[in-house]
C-alpha positions as CSV (number, residue, x, y, z in Angstrom):
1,X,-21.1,17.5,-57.0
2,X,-21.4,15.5,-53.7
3,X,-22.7,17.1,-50.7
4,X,-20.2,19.0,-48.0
5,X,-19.8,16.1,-44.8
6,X,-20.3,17.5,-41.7
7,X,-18.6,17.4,-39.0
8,X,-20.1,16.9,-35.7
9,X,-17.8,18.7,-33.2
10,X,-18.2,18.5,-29.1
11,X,-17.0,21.0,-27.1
12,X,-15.4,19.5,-23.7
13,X,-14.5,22.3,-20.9
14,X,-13.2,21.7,-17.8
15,X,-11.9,23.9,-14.5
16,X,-10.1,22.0,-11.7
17,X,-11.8,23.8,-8.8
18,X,-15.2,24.9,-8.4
19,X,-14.0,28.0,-7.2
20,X,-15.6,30.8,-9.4
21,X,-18.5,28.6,-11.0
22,X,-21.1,30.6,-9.5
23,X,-20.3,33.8,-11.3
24,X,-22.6,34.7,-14.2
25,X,-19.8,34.3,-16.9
26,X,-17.2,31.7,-15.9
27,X,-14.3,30.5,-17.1
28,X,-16.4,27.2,-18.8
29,X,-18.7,29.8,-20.5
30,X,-15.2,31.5,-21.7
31,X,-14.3,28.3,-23.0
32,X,-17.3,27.2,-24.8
33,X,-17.5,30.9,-26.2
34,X,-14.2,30.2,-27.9
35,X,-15.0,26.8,-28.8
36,X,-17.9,27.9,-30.8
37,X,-15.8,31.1,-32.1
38,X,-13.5,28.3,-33.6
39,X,-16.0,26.0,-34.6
40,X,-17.8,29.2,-37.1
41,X,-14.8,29.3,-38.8
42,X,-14.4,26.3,-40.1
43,X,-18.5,26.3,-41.3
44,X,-17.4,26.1,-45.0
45,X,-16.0,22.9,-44.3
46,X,-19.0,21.6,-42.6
47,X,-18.0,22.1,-39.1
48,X,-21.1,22.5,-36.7
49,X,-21.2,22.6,-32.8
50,X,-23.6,19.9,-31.3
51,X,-25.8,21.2,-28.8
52,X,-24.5,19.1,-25.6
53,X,-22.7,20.5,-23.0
54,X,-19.7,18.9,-21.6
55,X,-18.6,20.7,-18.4
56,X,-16.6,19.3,-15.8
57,X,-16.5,22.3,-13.4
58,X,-13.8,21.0,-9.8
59,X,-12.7,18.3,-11.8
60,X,-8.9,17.8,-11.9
61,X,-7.0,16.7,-15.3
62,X,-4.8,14.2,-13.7
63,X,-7.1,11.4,-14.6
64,X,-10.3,10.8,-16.8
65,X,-12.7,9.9,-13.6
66,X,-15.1,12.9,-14.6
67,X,-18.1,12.8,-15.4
68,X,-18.6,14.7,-18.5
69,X,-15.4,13.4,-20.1
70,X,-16.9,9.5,-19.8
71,X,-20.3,10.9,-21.3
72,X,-18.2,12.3,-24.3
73,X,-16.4,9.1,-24.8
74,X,-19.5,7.1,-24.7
75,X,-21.0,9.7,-27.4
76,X,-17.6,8.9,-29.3
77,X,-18.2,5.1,-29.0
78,X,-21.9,5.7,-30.3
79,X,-20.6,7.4,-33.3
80,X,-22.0,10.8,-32.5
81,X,-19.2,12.7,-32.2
82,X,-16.7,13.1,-35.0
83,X,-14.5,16.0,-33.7
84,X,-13.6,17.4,-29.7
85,X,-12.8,20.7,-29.4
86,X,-11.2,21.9,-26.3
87,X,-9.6,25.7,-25.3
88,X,-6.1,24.1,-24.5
89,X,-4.9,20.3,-24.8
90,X,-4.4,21.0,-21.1
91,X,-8.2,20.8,-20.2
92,X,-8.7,17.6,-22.1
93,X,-6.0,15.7,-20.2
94,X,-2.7,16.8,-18.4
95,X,-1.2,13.1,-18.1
96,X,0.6,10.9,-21.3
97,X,-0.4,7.8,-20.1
98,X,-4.1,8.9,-20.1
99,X,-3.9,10.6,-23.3
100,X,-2.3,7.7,-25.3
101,X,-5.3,5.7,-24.1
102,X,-7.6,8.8,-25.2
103,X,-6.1,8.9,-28.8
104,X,-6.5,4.7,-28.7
105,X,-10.2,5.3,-28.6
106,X,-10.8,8.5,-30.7
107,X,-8.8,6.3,-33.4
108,X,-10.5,3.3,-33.4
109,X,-13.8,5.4,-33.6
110,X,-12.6,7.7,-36.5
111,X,-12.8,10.8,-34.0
112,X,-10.3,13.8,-33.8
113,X,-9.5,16.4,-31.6
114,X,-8.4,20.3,-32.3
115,X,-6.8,22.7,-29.7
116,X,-8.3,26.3,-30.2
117,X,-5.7,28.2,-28.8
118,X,-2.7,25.3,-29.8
119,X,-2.3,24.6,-33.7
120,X,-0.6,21.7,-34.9
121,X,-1.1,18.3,-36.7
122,X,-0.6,15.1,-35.6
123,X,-1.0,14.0,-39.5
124,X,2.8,13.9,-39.4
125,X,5.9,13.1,-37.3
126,X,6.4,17.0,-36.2
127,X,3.2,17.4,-35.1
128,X,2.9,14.3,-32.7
129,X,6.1,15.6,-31.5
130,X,4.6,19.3,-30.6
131,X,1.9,17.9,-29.1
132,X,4.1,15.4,-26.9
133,X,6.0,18.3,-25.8
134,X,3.0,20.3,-24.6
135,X,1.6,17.3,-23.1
136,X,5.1,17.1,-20.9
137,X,4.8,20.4,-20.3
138,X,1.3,20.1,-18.9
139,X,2.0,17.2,-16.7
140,X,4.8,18.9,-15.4
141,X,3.0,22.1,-14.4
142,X,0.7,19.6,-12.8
143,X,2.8,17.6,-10.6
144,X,5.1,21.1,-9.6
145,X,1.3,22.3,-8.7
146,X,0.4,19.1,-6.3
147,X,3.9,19.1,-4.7
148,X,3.6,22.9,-4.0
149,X,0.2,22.1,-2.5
150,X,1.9,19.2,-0.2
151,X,5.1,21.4,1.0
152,X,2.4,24.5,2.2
153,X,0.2,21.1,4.2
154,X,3.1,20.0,5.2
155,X,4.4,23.5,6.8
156,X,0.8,24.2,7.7
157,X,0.5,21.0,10.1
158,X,3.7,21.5,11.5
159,X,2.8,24.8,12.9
160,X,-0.4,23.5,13.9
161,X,-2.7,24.5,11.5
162,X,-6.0,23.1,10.4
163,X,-5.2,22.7,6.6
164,X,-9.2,21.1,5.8
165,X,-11.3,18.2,5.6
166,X,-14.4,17.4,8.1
167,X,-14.4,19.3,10.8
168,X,-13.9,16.6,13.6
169,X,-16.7,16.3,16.9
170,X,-16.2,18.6,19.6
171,X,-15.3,21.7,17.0
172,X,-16.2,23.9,14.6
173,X,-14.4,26.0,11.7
174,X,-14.2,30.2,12.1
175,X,-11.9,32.1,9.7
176,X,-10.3,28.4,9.6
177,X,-9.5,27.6,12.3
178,X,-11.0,24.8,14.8
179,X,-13.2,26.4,17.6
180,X,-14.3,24.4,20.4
181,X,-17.9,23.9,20.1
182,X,-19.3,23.7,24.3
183,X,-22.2,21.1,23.5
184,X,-20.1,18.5,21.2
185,X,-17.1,18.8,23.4
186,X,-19.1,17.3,26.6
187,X,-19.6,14.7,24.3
188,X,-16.2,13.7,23.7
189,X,-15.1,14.4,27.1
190,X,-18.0,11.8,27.8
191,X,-16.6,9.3,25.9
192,X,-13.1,9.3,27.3
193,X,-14.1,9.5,30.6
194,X,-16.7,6.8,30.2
195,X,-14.1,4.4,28.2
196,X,-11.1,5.3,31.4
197,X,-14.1,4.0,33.7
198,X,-15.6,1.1,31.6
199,X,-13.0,-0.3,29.6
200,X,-14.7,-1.4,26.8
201,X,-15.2,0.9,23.4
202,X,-18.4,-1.3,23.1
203,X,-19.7,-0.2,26.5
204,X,-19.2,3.5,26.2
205,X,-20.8,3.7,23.0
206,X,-24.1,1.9,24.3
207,X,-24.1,4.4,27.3
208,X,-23.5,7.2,24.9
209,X,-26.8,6.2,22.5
210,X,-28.8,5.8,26.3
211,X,-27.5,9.5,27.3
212,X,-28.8,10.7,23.5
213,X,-26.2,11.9,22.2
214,X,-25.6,12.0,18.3
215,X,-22.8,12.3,16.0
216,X,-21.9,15.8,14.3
217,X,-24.3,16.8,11.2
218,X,-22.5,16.7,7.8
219,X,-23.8,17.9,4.2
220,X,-23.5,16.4,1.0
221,X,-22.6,19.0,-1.8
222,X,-26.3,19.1,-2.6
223,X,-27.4,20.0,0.6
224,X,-28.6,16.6,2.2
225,X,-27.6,14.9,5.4
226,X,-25.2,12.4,5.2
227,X,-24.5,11.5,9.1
228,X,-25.6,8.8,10.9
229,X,-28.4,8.6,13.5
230,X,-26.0,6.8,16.7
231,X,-23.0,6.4,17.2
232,X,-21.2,2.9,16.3
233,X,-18.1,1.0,17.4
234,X,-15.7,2.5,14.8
235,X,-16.8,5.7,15.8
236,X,-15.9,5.5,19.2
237,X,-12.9,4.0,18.4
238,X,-11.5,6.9,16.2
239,X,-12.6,9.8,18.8
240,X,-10.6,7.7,21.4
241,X,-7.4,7.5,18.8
242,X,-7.8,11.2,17.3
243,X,-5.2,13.5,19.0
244,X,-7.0,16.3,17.8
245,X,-8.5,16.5,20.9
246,X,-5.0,16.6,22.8
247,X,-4.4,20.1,21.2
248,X,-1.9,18.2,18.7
249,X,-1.7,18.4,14.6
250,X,-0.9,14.8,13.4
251,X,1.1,14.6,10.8
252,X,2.7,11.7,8.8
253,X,3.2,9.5,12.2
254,X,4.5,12.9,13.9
255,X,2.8,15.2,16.4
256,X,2.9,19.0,16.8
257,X,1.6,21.2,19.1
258,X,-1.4,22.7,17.4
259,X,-3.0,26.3,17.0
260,X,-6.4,24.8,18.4
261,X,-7.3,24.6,22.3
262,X,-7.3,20.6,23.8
263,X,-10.9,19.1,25.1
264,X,-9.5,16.7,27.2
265,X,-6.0,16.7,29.5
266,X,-2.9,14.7,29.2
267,X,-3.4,12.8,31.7
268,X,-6.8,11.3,30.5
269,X,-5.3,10.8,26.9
270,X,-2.3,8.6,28.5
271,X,-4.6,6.9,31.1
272,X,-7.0,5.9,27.6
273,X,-4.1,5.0,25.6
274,X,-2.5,2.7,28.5
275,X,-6.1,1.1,28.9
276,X,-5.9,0.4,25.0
277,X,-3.2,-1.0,24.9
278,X,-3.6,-3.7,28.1
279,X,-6.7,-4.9,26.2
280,X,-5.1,-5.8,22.7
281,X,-5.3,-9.6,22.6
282,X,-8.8,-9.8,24.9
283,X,-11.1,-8.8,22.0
284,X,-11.7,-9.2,18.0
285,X,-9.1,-7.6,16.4
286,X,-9.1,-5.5,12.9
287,X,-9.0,-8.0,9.9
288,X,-6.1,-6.5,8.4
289,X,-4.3,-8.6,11.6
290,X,-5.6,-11.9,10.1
291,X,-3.3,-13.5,7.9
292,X,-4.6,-16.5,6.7
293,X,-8.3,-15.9,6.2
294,X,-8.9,-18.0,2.8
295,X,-12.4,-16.5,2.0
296,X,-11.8,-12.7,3.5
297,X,-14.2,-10.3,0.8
298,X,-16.6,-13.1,-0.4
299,X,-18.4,-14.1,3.4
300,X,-21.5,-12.9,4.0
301,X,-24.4,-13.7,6.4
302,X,-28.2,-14.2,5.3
303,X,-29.4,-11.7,8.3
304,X,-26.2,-9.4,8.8
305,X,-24.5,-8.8,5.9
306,X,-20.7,-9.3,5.5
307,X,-18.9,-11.5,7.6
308,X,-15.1,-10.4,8.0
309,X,-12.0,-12.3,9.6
310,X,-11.0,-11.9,13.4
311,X,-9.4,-13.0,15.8
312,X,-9.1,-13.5,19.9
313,X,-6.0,-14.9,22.2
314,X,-7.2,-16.8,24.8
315,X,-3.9,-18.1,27.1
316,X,-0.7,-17.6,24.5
317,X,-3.1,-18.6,21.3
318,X,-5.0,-17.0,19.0
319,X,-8.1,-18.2,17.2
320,X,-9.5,-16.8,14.0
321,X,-12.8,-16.4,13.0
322,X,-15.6,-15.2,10.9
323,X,-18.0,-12.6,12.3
324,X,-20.6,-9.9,11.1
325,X,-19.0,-6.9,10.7
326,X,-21.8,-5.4,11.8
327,X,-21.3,-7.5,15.7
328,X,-17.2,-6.1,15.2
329,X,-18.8,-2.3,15.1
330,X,-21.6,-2.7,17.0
331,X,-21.3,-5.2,19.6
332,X,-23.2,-8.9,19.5
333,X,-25.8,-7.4,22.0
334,X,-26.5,-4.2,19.6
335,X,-27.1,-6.9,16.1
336,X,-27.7,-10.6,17.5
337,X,-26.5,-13.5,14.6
338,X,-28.9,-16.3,14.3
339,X,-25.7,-17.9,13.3
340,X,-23.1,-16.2,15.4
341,X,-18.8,-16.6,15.1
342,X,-17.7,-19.5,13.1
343,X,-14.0,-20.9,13.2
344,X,-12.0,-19.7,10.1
345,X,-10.1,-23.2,9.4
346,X,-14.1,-25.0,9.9
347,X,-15.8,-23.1,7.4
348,X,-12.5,-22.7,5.2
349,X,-11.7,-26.6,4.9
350,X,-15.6,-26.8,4.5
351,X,-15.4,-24.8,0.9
352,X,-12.3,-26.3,-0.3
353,X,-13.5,-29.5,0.0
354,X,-16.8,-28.7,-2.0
355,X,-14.7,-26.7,-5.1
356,X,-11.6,-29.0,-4.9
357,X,-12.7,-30.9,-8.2
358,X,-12.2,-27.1,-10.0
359,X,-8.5,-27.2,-8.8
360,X,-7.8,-30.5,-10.0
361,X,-8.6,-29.4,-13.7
362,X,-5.5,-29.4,-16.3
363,X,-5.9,-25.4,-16.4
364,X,-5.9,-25.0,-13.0
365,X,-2.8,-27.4,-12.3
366,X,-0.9,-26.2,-14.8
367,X,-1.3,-22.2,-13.2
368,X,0.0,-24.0,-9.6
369,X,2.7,-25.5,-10.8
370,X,3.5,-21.9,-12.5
371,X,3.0,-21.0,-9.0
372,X,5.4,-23.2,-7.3
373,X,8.5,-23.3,-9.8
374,X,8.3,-19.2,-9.5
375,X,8.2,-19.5,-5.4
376,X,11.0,-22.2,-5.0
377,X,12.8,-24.2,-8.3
378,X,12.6,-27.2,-6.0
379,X,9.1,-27.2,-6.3
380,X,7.8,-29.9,-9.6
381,X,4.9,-30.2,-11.1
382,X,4.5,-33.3,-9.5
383,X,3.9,-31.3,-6.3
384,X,1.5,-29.4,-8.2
385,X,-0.4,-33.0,-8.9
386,X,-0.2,-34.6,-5.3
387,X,-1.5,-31.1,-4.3
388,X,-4.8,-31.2,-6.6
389,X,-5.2,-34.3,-5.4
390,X,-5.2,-34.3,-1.9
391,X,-6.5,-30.1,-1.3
392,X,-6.3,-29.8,2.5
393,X,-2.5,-29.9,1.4
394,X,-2.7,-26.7,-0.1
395,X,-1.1,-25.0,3.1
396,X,2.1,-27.1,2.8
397,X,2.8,-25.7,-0.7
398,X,1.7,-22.3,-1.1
399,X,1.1,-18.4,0.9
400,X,-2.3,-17.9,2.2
401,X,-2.6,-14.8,0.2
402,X,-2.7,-17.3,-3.0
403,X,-4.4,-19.6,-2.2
404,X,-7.0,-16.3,-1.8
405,X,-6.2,-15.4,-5.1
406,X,-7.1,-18.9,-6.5
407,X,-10.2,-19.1,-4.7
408,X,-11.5,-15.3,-5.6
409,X,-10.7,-16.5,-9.3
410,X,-13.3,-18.9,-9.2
411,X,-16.1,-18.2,-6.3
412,X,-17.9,-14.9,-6.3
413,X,-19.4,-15.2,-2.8
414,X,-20.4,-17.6,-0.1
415,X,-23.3,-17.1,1.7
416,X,-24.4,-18.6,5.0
417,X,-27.7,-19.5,6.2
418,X,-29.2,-21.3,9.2
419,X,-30.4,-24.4,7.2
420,X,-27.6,-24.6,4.1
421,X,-24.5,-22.4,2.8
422,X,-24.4,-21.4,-1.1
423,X,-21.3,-21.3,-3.0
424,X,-21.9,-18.5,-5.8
425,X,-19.3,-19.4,-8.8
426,X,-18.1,-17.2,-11.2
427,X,-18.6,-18.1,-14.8
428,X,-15.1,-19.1,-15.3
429,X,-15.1,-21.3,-12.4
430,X,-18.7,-22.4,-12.9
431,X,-17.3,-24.0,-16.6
432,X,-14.2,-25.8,-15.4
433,X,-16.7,-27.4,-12.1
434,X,-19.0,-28.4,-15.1
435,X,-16.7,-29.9,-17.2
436,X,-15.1,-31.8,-14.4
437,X,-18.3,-33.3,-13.4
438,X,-18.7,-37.0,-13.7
439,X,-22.4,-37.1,-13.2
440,X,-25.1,-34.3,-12.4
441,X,-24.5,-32.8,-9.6
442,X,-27.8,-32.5,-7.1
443,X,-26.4,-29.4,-5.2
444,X,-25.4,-27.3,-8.0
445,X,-27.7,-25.1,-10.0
446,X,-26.8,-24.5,-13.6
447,X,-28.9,-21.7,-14.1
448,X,-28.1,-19.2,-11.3
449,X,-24.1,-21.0,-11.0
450,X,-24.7,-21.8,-7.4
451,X,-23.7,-24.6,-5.4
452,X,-25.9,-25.1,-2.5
453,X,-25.5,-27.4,0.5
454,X,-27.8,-28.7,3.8
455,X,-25.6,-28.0,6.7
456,X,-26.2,-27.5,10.9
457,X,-24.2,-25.3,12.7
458,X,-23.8,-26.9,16.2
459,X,-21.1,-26.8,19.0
460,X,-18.9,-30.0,20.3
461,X,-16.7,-29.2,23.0
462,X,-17.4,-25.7,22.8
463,X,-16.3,-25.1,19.1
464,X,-18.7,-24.3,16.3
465,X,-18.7,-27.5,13.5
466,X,-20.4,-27.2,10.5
467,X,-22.4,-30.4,10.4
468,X,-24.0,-32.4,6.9
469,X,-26.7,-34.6,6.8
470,X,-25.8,-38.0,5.6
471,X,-26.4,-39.0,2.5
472,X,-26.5,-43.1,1.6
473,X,-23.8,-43.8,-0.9
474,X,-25.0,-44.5,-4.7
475,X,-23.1,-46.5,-7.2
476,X,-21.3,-44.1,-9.8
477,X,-18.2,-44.2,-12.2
478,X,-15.2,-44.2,-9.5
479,X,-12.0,-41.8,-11.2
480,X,-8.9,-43.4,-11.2
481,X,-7.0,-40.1,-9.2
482,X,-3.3,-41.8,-9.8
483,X,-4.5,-42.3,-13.7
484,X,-5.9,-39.5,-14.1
485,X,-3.3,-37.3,-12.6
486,X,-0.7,-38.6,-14.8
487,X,-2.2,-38.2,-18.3
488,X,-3.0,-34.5,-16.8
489,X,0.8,-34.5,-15.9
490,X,1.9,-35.7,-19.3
491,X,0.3,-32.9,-21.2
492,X,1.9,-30.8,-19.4
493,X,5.5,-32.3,-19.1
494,X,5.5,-32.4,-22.8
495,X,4.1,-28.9,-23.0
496,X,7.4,-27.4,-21.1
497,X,9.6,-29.7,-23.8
498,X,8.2,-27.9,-26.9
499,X,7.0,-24.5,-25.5
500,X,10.3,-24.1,-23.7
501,X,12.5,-25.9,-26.3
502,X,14.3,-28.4,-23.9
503,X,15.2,-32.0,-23.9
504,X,14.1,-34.9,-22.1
505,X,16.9,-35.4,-19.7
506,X,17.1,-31.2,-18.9
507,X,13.4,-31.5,-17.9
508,X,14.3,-34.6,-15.6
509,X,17.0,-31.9,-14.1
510,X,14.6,-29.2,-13.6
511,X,11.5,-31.6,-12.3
512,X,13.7,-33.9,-10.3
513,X,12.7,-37.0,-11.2
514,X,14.1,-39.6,-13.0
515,X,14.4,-39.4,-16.8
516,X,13.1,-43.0,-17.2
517,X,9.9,-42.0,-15.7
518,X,9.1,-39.0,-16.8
519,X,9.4,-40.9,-20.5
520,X,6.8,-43.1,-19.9
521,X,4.5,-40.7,-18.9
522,X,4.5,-38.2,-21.5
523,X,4.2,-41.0,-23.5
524,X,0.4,-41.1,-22.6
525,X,0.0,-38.2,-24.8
526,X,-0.2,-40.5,-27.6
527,X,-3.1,-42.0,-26.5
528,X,-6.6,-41.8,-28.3
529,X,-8.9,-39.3,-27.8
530,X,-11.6,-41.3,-26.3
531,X,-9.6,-43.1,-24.1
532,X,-8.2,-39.6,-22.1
533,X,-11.7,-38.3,-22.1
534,X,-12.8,-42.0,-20.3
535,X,-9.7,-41.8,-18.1
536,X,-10.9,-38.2,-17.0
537,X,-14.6,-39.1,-16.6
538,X,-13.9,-42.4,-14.9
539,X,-15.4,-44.7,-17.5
540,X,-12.2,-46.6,-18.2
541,X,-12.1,-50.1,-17.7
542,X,-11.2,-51.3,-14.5
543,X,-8.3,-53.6,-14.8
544,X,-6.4,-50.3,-16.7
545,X,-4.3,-48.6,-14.3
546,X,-1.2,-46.5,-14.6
547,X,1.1,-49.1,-13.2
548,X,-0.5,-51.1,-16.3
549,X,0.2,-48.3,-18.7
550,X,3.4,-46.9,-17.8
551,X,5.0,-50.7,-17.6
552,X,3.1,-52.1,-20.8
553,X,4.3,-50.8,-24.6
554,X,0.7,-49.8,-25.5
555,X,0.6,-49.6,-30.0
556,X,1.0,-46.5,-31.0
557,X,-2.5,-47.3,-33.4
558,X,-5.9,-45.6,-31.8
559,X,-8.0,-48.8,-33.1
560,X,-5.4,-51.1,-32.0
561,X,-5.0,-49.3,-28.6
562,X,-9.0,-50.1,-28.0
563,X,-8.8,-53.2,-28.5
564,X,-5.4,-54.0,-26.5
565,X,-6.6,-51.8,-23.4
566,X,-10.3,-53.3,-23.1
567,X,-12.3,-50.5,-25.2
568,X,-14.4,-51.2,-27.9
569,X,-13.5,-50.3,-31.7
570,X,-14.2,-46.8,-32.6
């Protein structure tokens, strides 16, 4: 007689506030009880508990970003686990979507789950359907729960209440509600006096940190300091726009008159807010204002960190730039650049340039032209071409967002130093720049995927420029662009005809070119091997050009193509 398998079962609890946790038997204890309870019962057919614990006490079942649930599933994945048991399907997970991607895994790793207080089987079509019913059920009670808990906020701010979160500078929290606290609010009074007087956020918050004063002391959950030591830009600039300290309750755009007593008058507030609003246009502003910043999220600086996208308005322009994010919160005087501001369109042209042989790949073409026939149907892939070709185009042809989107694809970061600035590919980028290489390539670094170049930042006229060495020019294999381009552009033409089902003359409709053309070049599909792969490293001979092979009936024969077209026999 073979021996009894057993089943290694996990018990998963879960509460969704931590309210209660400290008593000597809570409600996870209740629920691991019962777990075990059920677990004993089925010992004859070789059911035993395993000894972790899987608690997620505060934890709401609205998604699976809790802790012990991803330590069960990677137990699951490691074959540890063969059966979950929870109290109530409820505490496992109260959303569908969630759960269908819960049973996803626990199937493909030959794990089950049992409801102590919930019997069914999901063996057959009745018992998938009960347990889809409780699962609605669950997620309803959920969502009626949150929207309950946003009606009372939503009544509670408009009556002026202080409904949580951190208590903001200048107060403190008694029987909930927001208490002026004497020392913090001469701090804030401070700060809008001093801004009214100075004009500048960047000001007041240097003559706050010379008068010693310090933001409000938080706690982490575990007891540690979290605040910082000084106080920054962004700091200043949110006391300045909080109308807490009016005596109002904001809420959703709106505000009401609140149950808390004002630290500052109305007349200072509008005096502040007028003052705010005459300086918009003399100073950086926020990133989000910046439109066509091409590298925004992979800048950074070799001494201060991440560089983000700003802009200025001198006159009735504005000019964008890249600038430590550090000098936007701080002020340039507080954290000094050894490289300082640098003109978005400079350093942007500068990268394109260096990564415009990864956008001229088939793969990459063939996604642009995607791009273009989605955005307009008069847009050809023939754009898409001329576009590869010449890059500083890209502007004419698509949104700033996507040409972001193209670029993220394929660089990870860019980081700039005094001496030289690295472009940091991404694998999938870091393969098509490799395969389109003609030669090895002095400035890029197989190993670590980076591309690195020698560069001087130096000022003519005024404006930064991002200056190369020169470099004397070296005899190497020169590509054909116009060639090239069209045996790229003949793969894909003939692509859309048998992909899409359609004949030659619709796709001379649809491109807008002539019919007569657009026959010739696919024709170059038919080409040999060797030869496209010469064409696309530059090796082809040089009396074969396009005009040559689109005009001249080239055999259809590989060997007899060599020889007709000037390469040697295979």
């Amino acid at each position: 007689m073979e021996p009894q398998k057993k089943v290694r079962c996990a018990i998963y609890t879960r509460k969704s506030t931590d309210e209660g946790l400290e008593k000597e038997f809570n409600t996870l204890e209740a629920q691991r009880e019962a777990g075990e309870n059920y677990i004993k019962s089925f010992k004859h057919q070789g059911w035993e508990a395993l000894p972790d614990h899987y608690d997620d006490g505060g934890f709401s079942g609205g998604n699976l970003k809790r802790p012990a649930l991803q330590q069960l599933l990677k137990d699951v994945e490691k074959g540890k686990v063969d059966m979950i048991v929870v109290y109530k399907i409820d505490r496992l997970t109260r959303s569908l979507l969630d759960f269908a991607q819960l049973v996803k895994t626990l199937e493909k790793h030959n794990c089950s789950f049992v409801s102590v207080t919930q019997h069914f089987n999901t063996c057959d079509s009745m018992g998938k359907l009960t347990l889809n019913i409780l699962l609605s059920f669950a997620q309803f009670e959920r969502e009626l729960g949150a929207e309950r808990v946003r009606d009372k906020i939503a009544a509670s701010r408009k009556k002026g209440m202080w409904t949580g979160g951190s208590v903001p500078l200048g107060y403190t929290l008694k029987n909930k509600k927001l208490i002026i606290e004497p020392a913090e609010a001469e701090i804030i009074r401070f700060i809008f006096e001093d801004y009214a007087r100075t004009r500048s956020e960047l000001l007041t918050t240097q003559h706050a940190i010379e008068r010693g004063y310090t933001p409000k002391e938080r706690k982490n959950k575990d007891g540690t300091l979290k605040n910082k030591e000084v106080f920054n830009h962004s700091m200043v600039n949110h006391i300045l726009n909080n109308p807490l300290y009016l005596g109002k309750m904001p809420y959703k755009g709106e505000l009401y008159e609140g149950q808390h007593k004002a630290i500052i008058s109305q007349d200072l507030w509008d005096r502040v807010k007028s003052l705010k609003s005459d300086n918009l246009g003399n100073a950086f502003c926020p990133s989000r204002s910046v439109k066509n910043s091409l590298l925004k999220g992979l800048l950074e600086c070799e001494c201060c960190g991440t560089m983000i996208p700003t802009r200025c308005k001198r006159g009735n322009k504005y000019y964008e730039y890249y600038t430590t994010l550090k000098s936007v919160k701080e002020g340039a005087k507080a954290h000094p650049c050894k490289i300082g501001s640098v003109p978005a369109g400079e350093l942007d042209t500068f990268v394109l340039e260096k990564i415009q042989q990864i956008f001229k790949s088939p793969k990459i073409m063939r996604e642009m032209a995607k791009q273009l026939e989605e955005a307009n149907p008069k847009y050809s892939a023939n754009d898409a071409y001329n576009l590869a070709n010449n890059i500083g185009e890209v502007f004419q042809y698509f949104e700033p967002a996507t040409v972001h989107d193209f670029i993220s694809e394929v660089v990870e970061k860019v980081v700039l130093h005094q001496e030289f600035i690295e472009i940091k590919l991404r694998p999938y980028g870091a393969d098509i720049f490799e395969n389109q290489l003609t030669e090895p390539d002095k400035c890029y670094c197989k190993e670590s995927l980076v591309l690195k170049y020698p560069v001087k930042f130096g000022r003519k006229r005024g404006s930064m420029k991002i200056v190369e060495p020169t470099n004397p020019t070296k005899d190497m294999p020169a590509r054909d662009e116009k060639l090239y381009n069209a045996v790229t552009q003949a793969f894909y033409l003939k692509n859309e005809m048998e992909t899409k089902k359609i004949s030659l003359a619709e796709l001379s409709r649809r491109e807008h070119c002539d019919h007569t053309y657009i026959g010739q070049v696919v024709r170059l599909t038919t080409l040999a091997p060797d030869i496209i792969m010469a064409i696309i490293e530059g090796r082809q001979p040089k009396l074969l050009t396009l005009r040559r092979l689109l005009r001249e009936r080239f055999p259809y024969s590989w060997e007899e193509q060599r020889k007709e077209l000037g390469f040697n026999p295979a």
